[in-house]
N, C-alpha and C positions, 0 to 999 in steps of 0.2 A: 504494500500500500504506500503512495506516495507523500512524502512527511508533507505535515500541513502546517503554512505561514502561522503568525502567532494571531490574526484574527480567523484561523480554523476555518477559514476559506481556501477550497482546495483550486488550483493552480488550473484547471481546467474550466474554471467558470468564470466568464469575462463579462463584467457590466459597466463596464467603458461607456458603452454609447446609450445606457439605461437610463430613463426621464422620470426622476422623482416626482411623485403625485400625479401620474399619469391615466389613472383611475379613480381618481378624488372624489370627480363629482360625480361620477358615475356612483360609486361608491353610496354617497351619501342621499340619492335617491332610490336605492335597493336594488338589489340582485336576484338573481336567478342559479342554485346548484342542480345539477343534473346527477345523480350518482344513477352508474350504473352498476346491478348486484350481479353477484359470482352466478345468478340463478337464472339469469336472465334478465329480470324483472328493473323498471327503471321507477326510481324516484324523485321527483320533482321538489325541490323546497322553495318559498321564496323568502327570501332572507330582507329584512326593513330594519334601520338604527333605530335604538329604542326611544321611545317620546322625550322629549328633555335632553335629549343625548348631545353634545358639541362637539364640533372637528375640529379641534386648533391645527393651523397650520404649519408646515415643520420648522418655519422661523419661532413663533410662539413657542413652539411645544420644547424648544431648548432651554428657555425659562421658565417654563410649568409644564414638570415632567408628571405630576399627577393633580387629581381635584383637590387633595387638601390645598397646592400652590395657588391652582385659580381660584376658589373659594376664596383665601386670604386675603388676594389682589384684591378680588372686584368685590369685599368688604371694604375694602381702604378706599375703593372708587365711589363707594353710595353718599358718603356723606359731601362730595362734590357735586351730586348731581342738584339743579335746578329745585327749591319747591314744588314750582308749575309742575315738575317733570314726575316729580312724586306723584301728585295727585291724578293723572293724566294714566299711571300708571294702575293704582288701586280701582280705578273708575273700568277701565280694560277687560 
């Protein structure tokens, strides 16, 4: 077996020319898996992000690597926001 570099990415797989977030939005409007079983028989799922659910973007996502981070942030952003914006918001 051929030694593998230190990120255990074996030397055969090339993503050189690979475009990060290439399936983003697709993504986040839902998908389709197809499994096909050893029996024949095929399964359809469709897969949808769950309600609430947010995509940070992979510039974001390097400073909020999980939701306690964003949570915290956008704590620290409420009390900037607008009155108008408050009430505008509970009315919703």
């Amino acid at each position: 077996m051929a030694q593998l570099e230190n990120n255990d990415m074996r030397a055969k797989y090339d993503f050189s020319s690979g475009v990060r977030g290439k399936h983003y939005r697709a993504m986040q409007a839902g998908y389709t898996i197809t499994v096909h079983e050893a029996n024949g028989t095929t399964v359809v799922k469709d897969v949808t992000p769950k309600e609430g659910s947010v995509i940070l973007e992979p510039d974001v996502r390097a400073y909020f690597p999980d939701s306690e981070s964003v949570n915290r942030a956008l704590r620290c952003l409420i009390p900037l926001l607008s009155q108008k914006r408050k009430v505008k918001t509970k009315k919703a």
